[in-house]
C-alpha positions as CSV (number, residue, x, y, z in Angstrom):
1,X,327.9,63.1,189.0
2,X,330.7,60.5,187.8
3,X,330.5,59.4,184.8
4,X,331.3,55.8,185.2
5,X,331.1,53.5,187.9
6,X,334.4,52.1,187.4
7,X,337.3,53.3,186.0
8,X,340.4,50.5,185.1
9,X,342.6,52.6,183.6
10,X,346.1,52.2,181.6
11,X,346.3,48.4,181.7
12,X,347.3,46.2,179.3
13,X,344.3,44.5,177.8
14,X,343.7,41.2,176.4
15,X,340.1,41.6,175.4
16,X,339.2,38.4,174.8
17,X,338.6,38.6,171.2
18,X,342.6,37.3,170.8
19,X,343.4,40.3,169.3
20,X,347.1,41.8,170.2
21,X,347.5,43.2,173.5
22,X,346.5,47.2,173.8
23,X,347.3,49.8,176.9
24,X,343.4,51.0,176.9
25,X,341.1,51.9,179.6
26,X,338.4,49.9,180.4
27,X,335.2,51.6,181.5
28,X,331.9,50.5,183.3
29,X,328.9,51.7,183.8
30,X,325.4,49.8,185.8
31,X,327.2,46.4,185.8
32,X,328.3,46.8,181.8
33,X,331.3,47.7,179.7
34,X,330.7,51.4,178.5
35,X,334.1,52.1,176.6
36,X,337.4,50.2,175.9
37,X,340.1,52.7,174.8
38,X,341.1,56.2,175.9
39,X,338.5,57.0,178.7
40,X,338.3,61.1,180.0
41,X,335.0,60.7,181.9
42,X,335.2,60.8,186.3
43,X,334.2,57.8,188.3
44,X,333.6,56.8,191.6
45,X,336.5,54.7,191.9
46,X,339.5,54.0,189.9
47,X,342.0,51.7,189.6
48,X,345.3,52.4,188.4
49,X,346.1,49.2,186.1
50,X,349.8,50.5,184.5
51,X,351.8,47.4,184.2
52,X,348.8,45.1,184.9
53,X,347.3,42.3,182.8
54,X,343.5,43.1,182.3
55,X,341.3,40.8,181.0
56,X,337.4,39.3,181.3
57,X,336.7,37.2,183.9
58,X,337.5,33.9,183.4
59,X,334.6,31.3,182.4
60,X,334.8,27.4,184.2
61,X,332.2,25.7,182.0
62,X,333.0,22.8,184.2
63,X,332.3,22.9,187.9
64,X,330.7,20.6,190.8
65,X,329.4,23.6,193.8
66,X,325.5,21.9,193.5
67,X,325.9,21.3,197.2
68,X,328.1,24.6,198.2
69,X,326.4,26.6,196.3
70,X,323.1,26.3,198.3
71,X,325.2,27.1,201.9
72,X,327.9,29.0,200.5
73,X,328.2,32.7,198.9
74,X,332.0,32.1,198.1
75,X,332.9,29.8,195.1
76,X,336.2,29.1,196.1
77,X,338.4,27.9,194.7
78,X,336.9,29.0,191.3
79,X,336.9,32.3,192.6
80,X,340.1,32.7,194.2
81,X,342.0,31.6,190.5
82,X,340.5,34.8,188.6
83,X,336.8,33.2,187.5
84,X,333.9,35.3,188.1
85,X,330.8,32.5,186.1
86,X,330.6,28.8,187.3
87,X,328.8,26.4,185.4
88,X,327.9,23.5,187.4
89,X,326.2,20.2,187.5
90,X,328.4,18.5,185.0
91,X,328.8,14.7,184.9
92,X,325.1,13.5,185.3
93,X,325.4,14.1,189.2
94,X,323.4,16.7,191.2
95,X,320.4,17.1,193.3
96,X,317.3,17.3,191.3
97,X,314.8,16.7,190.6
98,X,314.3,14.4,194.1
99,X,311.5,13.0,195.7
100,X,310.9,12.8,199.4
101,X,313.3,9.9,200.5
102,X,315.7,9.8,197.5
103,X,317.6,12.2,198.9
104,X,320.2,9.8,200.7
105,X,320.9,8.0,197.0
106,X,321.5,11.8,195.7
107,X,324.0,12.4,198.4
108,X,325.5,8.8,197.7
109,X,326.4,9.2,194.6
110,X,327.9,12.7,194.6
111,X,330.0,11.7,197.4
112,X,331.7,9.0,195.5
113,X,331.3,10.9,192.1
114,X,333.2,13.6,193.2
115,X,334.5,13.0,196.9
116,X,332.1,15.7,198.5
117,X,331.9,14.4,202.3
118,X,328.5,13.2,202.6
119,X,328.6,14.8,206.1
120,X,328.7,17.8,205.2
121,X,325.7,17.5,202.4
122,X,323.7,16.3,204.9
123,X,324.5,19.0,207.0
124,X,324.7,21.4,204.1
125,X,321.6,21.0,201.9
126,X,318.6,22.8,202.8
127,X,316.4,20.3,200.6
128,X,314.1,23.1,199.9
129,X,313.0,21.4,196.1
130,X,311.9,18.8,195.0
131,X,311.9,19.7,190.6
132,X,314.3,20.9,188.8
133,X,312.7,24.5,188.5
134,X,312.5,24.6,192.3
135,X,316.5,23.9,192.6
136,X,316.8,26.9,190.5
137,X,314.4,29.3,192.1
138,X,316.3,27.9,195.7
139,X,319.7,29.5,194.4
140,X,318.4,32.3,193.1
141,X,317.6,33.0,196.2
142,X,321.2,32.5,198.0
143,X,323.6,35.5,197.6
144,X,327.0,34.4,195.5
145,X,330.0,36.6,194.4
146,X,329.9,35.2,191.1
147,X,327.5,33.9,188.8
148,X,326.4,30.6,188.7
149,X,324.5,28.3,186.0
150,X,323.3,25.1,186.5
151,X,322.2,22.1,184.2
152,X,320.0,19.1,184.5
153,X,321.8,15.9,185.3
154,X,320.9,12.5,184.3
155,X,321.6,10.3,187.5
156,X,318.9,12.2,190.0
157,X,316.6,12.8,186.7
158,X,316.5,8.4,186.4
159,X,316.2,7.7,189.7
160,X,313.6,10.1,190.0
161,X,311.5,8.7,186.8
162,X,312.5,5.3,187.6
163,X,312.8,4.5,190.9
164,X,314.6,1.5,192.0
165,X,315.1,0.5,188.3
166,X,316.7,3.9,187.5
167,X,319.2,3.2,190.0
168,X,319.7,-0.5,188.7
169,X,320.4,0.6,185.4
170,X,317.9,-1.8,184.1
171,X,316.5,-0.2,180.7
172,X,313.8,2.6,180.4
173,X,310.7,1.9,179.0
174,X,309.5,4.5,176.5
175,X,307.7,5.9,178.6
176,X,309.9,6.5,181.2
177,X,312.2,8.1,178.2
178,X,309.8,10.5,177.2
179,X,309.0,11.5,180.6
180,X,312.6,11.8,180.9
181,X,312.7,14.4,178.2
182,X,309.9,16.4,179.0
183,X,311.7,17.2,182.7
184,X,314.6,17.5,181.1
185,X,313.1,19.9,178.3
186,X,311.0,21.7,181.2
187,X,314.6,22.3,183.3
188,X,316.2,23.8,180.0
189,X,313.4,26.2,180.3
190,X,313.5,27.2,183.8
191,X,316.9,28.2,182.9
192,X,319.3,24.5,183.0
193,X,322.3,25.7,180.5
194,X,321.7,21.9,179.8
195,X,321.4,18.3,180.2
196,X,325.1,16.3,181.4
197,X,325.5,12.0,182.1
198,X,328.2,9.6,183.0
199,X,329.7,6.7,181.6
200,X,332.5,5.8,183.0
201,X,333.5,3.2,185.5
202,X,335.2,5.4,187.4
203,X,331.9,7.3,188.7
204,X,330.9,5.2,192.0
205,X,328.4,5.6,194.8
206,X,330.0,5.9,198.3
207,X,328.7,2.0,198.3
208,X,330.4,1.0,195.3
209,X,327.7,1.0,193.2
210,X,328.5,2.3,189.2
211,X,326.4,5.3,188.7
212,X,322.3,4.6,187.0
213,X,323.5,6.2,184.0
214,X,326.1,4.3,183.3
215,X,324.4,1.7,180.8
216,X,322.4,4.0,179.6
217,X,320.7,2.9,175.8
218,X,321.3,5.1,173.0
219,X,317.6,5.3,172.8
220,X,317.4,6.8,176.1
221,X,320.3,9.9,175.7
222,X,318.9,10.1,172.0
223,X,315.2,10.4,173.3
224,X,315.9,13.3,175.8
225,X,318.1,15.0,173.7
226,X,315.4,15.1,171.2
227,X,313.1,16.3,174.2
228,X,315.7,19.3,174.8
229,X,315.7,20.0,171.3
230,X,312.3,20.8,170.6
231,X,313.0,23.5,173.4
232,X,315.2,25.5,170.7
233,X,317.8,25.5,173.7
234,X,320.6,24.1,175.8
235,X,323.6,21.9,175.3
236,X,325.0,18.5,176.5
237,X,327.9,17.4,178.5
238,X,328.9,13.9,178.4
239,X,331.7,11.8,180.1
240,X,332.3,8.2,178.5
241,X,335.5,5.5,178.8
242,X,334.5,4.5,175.2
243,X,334.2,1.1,175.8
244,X,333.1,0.8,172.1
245,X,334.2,3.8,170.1
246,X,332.2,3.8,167.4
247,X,328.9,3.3,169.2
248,X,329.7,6.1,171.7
249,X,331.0,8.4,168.7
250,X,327.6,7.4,167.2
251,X,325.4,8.3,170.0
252,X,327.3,11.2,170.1
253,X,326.3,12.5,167.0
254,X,322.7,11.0,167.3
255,X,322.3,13.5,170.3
256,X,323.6,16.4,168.5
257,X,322.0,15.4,165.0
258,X,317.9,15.0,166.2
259,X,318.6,18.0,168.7
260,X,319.9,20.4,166.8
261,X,322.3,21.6,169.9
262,X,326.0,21.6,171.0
263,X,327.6,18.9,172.5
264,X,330.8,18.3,174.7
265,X,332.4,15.7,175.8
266,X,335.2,15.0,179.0
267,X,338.6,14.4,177.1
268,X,342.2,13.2,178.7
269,X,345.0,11.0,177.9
270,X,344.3,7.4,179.7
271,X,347.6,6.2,179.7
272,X,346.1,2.7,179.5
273,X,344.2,3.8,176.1
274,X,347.1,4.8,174.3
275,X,346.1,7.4,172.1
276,X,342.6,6.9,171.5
277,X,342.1,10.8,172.7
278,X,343.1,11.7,169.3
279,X,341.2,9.7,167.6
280,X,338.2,11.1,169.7
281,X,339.6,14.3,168.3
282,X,339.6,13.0,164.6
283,X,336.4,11.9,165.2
284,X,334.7,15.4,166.4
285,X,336.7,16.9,163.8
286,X,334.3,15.1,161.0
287,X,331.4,15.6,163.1
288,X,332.1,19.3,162.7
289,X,332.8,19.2,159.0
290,X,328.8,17.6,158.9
291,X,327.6,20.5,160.7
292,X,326.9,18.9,164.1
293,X,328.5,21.3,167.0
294,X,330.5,19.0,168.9
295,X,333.8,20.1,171.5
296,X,335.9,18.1,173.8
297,X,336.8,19.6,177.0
298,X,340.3,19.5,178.1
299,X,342.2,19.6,181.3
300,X,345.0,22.2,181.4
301,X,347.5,20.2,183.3
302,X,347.8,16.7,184.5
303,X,345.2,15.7,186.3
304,X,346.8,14.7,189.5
305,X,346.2,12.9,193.0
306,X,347.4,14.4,196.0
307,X,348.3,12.0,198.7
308,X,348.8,13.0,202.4
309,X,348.1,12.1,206.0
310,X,345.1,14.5,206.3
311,X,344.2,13.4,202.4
312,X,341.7,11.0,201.5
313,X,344.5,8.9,199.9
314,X,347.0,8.2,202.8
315,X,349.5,5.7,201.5
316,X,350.0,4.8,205.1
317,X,346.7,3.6,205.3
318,X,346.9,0.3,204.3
319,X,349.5,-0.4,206.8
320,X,347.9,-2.2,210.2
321,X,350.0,-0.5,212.6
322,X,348.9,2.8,211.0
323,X,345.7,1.9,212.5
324,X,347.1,2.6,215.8
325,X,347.4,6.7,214.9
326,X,344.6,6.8,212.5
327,X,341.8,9.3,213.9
328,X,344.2,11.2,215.8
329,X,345.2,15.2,215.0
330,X,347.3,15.4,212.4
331,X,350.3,16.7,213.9
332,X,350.1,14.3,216.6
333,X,350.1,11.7,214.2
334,X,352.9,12.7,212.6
335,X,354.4,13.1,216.0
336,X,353.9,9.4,216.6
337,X,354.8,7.8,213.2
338,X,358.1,9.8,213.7
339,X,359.1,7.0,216.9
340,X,361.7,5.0,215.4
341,X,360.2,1.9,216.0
342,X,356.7,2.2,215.0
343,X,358.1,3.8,211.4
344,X,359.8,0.6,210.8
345,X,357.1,-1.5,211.5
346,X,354.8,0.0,209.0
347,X,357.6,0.7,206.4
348,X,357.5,-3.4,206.6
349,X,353.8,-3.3,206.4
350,X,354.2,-0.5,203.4
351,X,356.7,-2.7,201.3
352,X,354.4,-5.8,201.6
353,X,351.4,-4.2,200.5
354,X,349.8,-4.4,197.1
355,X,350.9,-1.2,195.7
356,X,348.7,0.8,193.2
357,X,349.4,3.9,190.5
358,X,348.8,6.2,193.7
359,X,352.4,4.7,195.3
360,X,354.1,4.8,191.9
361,X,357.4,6.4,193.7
362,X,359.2,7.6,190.1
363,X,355.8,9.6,189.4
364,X,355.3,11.3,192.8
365,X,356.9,14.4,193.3
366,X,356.9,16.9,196.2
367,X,354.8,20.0,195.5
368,X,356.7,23.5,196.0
369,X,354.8,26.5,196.2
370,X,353.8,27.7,193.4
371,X,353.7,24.0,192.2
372,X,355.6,22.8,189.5
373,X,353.0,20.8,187.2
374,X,355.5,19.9,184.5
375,X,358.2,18.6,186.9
376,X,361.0,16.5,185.2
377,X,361.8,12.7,186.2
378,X,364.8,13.9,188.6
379,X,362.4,15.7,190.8
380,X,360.5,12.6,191.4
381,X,360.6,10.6,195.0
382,X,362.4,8.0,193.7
383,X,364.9,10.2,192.0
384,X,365.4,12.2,195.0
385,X,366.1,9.1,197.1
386,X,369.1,7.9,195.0
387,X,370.6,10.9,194.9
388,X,370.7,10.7,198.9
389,X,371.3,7.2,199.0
390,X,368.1,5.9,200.9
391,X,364.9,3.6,199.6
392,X,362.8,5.3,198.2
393,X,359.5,4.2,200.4
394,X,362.2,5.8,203.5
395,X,361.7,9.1,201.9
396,X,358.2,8.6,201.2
397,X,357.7,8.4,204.9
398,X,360.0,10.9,206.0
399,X,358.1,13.8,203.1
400,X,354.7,12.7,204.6
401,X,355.6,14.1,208.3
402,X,356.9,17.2,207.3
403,X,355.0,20.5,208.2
404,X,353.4,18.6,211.1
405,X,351.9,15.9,209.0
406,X,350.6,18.8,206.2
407,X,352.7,18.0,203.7
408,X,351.0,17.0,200.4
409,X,352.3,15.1,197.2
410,X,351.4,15.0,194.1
411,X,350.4,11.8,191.8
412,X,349.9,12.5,188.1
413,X,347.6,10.0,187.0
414,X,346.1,11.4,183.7
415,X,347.9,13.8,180.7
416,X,351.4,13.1,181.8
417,X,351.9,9.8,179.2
418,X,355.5,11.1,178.6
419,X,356.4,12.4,181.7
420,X,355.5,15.7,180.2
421,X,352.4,17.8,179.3
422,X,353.0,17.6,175.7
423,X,349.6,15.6,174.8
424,X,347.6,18.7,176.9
425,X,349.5,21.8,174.6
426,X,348.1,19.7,171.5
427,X,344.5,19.1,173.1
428,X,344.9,22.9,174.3
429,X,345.3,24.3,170.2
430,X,343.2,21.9,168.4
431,X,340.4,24.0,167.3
432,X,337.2,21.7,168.1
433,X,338.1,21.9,172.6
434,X,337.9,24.6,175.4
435,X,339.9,24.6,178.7
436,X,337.4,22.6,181.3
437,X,337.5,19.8,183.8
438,X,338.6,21.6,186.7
439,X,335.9,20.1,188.8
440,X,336.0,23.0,191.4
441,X,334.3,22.5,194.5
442,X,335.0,18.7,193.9
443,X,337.1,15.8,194.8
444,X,337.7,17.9,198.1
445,X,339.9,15.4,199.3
446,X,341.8,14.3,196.5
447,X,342.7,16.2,193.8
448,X,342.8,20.5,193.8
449,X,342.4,21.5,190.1
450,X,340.0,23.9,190.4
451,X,343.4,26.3,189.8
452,X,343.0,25.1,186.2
453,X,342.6,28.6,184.7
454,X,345.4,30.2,186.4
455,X,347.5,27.2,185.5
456,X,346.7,28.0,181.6
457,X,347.8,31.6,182.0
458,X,351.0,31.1,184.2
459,X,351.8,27.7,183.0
460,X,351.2,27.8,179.7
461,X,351.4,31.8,178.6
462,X,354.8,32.1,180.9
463,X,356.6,29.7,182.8
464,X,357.1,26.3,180.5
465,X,360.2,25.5,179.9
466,X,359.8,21.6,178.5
467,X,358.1,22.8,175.5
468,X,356.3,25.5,173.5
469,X,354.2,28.6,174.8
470,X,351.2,30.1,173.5
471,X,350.6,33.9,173.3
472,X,348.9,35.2,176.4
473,X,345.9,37.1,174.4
474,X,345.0,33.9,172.9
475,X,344.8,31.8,176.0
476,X,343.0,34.2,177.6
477,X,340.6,34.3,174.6
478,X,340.2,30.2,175.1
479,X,339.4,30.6,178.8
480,X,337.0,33.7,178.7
481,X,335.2,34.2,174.9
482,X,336.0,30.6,174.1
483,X,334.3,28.5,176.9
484,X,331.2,31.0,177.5
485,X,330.2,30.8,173.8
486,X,330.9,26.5,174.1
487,X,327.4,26.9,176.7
488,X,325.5,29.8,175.4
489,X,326.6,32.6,177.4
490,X,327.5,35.8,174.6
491,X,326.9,38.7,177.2
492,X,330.0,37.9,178.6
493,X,333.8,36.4,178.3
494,X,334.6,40.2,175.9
495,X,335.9,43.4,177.5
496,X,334.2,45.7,174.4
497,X,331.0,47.8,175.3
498,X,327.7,46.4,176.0
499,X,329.2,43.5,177.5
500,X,329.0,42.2,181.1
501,X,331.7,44.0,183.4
502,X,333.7,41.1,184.7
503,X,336.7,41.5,184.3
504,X,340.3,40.9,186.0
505,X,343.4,43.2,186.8
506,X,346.1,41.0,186.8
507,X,350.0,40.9,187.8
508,X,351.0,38.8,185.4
509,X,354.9,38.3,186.5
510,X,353.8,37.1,190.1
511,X,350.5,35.1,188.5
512,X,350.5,31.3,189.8
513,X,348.6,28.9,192.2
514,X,349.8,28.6,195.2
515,X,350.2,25.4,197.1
516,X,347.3,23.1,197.9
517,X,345.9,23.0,201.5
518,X,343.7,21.2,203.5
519,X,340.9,23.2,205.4
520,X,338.2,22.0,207.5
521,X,335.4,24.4,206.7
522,X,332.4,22.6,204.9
523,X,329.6,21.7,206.9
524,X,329.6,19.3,210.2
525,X,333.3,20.3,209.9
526,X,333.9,18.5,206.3
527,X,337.4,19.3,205.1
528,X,338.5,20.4,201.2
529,X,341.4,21.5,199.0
530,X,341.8,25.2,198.9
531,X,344.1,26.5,196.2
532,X,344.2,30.1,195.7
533,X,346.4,31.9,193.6
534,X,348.9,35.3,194.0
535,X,349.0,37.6,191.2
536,X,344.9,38.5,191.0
537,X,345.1,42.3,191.8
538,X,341.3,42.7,191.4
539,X,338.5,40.4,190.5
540,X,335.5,41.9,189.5
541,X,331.5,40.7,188.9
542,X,329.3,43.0,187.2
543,X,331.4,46.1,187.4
544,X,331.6,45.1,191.9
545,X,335.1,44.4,193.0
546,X,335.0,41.1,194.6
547,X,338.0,40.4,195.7
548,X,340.9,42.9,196.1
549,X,344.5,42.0,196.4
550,X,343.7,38.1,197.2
551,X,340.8,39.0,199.5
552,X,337.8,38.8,199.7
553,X,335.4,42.2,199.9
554,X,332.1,40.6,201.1
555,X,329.9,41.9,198.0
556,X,327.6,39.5,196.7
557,X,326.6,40.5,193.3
558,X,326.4,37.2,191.2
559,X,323.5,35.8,190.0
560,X,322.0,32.6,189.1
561,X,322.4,32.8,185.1
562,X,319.2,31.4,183.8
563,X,319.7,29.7,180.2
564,X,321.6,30.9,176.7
565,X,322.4,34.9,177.0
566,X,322.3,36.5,174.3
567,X,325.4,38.9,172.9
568,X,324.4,42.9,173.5
């Protein structure tokens, strides 16, 4: 009999641990790592790895599949860009716990959260739970090719304790906190990694409405976190616009002080907050040195819009005469706004519209493939234009009918303060954050980041040119070891024995996303963002190839992760 199950042999391996690179061989054995190093036993299948990257799976601690993980068994994008454990549910927005006739407000409020088509939810969700512990036992019983962990969000947990009020953000009563906390607490048992809420004004309902959580008391977020904490488990994820720092920073620390547990919170460069992210870093800083465990998570690029025809942000759309297309296929529109006389009504239309950051022409640039996510001012629209001599709106129009209407720019709203991704390489080293905010299986629409992960390998370990690199071992550390400890999960993230057998065989010269593309797969025919990447030889879940040379093999061996893991 073999030996081993797996054989990856002669690679060169980043473990994880950030130590120097190594040629070794990496066996497994039953879904584990049995020996990293010189291997001489048989196995059933080898996998010749000279002149490949290998390293563990990659870990996105910050994920949206609630909905697509109840119809779907493939996590793409996450799993497409090298990532092999999801952790969902982030942002306070989810489905449970629900009662009979809430679910409508659920679905509401993750479609403008996190621009999910509420077509396809409805068409989607099986509905088959009510509590939290139910959600959990209903994907445990879906087949995934990667693992999957969920935590209890605050939005469906206040609507469900409070009813109408909940979703009026009027105030809880103390009773309605402590019942908060105990389902909270009772989630974080059933296996919730943890508790996540929103506040921000950027988190709408489809109607428009500001999410419940948004006004949240520090009384309320102190109370369940207290709840949570007498659970001896779980962690919290937070998003805020710190509307008044030091309250926030102070609620903050309150949740991690009476709970005893780690805390993260959403961080970016709002370039109409100057640099308060730093002092958001200055501030977790101390709360470290008093012992509270506090991280921000960080984006690993600018967090861009993509505009388009078939997008949900057309800059066409405002135009009345586009009206006269809208609806149609896509080439055919493009087909029609290409008749002379119709593209100069609407470029009238276009240039006496109220413009917005989305039509900023000097920071909208055409997206090759792979992208360019650190593009310089020259490759902007605007810059393009004068080089040909023609308006810049002309070209605008012109770029958005290419490739039949496909054509897709890109908007960087978020992280790109100087024109350059030097505020995300300082957020990337500072020693209090982990790479997150991907948002995969979100914002299907709008926005394709869930290629986060391969962006920090390829972007940042190989390809940047406007500024300084960081050594591949230790970005793969950040994204694997790094971000699994951040929520609890020690068996995995390490390629060293004992530990979970994810793992990836990479090509690290060809590594990179490729361009961003609009599919029409979801539910009821709901379209999304897909965003593979080239360069993933192998990707592999518990010692079962997954997917193999950019496709996928049809096993199914994840698992819904159920709470903290322990390290072997």
């Amino acid at each position: 009999m073999a030996e081993f199950d797996l054989l990856i042999r002669g690679g060169s391996v980043a473990d994880g641990t950030g130590a120097p690179l190594r040629v070794a061989d990496v066996a497994i054995k039953d879904g584990v790592v049995v020996e990293v190093g010189r291997a001489t036993g048989s196995a059933h299948r080898v996998i010749d790895a000279d002149g490949a990257l290998v390293t563990p799976g990659l870990v996105d601690i910050h994920t949206h599949y609630d909905g697509q993980a109840t119809w779907a068994a493939e996590l793409a994008p996450s799993e497409t860009n090298g990532v092999t454990t999801v952790v969902m549910s982030n942002c306070g927005v989810g489905f449970a716990p629900v009662r009979p006739g809430d679910q409508q407000r659920l679905i509401e409020l993750m479609e403008g959260v996190e621009d999910i088509p509420g077509t396809a939810l409805h068409e989607g969700l099986p509905w088959d739970w009510q509590s939290f512990p139910e959600f959990l036992d209903s994907l445990d019983r879906r087949p995934h090719s990667i693992d999957i962990a969920a935590q209890v969000t605050h939005g469906p947990l206040r609507l469900f304790v409070m009813g109408e009020r909940g979703a009026a953000r009027e105030p809880a009563t103390a009773e309605e906190i402590a019942e908060m906390g105990r389902l909270a607490a009772e989630a974080v048992r059933a296996g919730a990694l943890g508790f996540t809420t929103s506040r921000t004004l950027n988190h709408k309902t489809s109607r428009g409405e500001p999410t419940p959580t948004l006004t949240a008391a520090r009384e309320e977020l102190v109370g369940i976190a207290e709840a949570i904490g007498r659970s001896g488990a779980g962690v919290f994820q937070l998003i805020t616009d710190f509307p008044d720092f030091a309250h926030e920073i102070g609620t903050m620390r309150e949740m991690a002080a009476v709970s005893g547990r780690p805390l993260s919170v959403s961080l970016t460069q709002v370039h109409s907050r100057g640099d308060q992210w730093r002092d958001v870093l200055e501030a977790i800083t101390d709360a470290n040195a008093d012992g509270l465990v506090m991280r921000a998570q960080v984006a690993t690029r600018a967090i861009g819009i993509l505009v388009g025809l078939q997008a949900t942000i057309n800059p066409l759309a405002k135009c009345p005469e586009f009206a006269a297309v809208a609806g149609r296929p896509v080439a055919e529109q493009a087909a029609l706004l290409a008749e002379p006389q119709r593209r100069a009504a609407i470029l009238e239309e276009y240039r006496a519209a109220v413009h917005t950051l989305t039509d900023n022409l000097e920071c909208t640039f055409v997206l090759s493939d792979p992208p360019d996510y650190e593009p310089p001012p020259s490759a902007s629209v605007a810059a393009m234009a004068a080089r040909r001599g023609m308006r810049a709106d002309e070209l605008l129009y012109e770029l958005l009918l290419e490739d039949e209407g496909r054509r897709l720019l890109y908007v960087p709203i978020i992280n790109f303060a100087a024109g350059d991704l030097s505020a995300v390489a300082e957020m990337l080293e500072h020693p209090y954050t982990v790479p997150g905010l991907g948002d995969g299986g979100a914002h299907v629409g709008i926005i394709s980041d869930g290629s986060f992960p391969t962006t920090l390998l390829a972007h940042w370990g190989r390809d940047r040119r406007r500024g300084p690199r960081f050594p591949i071992e230790w970005l793969v550390r950040r994204h694997t070891h790094d971000t699994a400890a951040a929520v609890g999960l020690l068996d995995r993230g390490l390629l060293a024995p004992g530990y979970k057998a994810d793992v990836n065989v990479i090509d690290f010269d060809t590594l990179a996303p490729s361009a961003p593309r609009m599919v029409y797969d979801l539910p009821a025919g709901g379209k999304r963002l897909l965003q593979p990447a080239r360069g993933y030889l192998q990707t592999i879940v518990a010692g079962t190839v997954v997917r193999d040379h950019g496709e996928a093999t049809g096993a199914a061996p994840g698992r819904l992760v159920r709470g903290a893991q322990p390290a072997p």
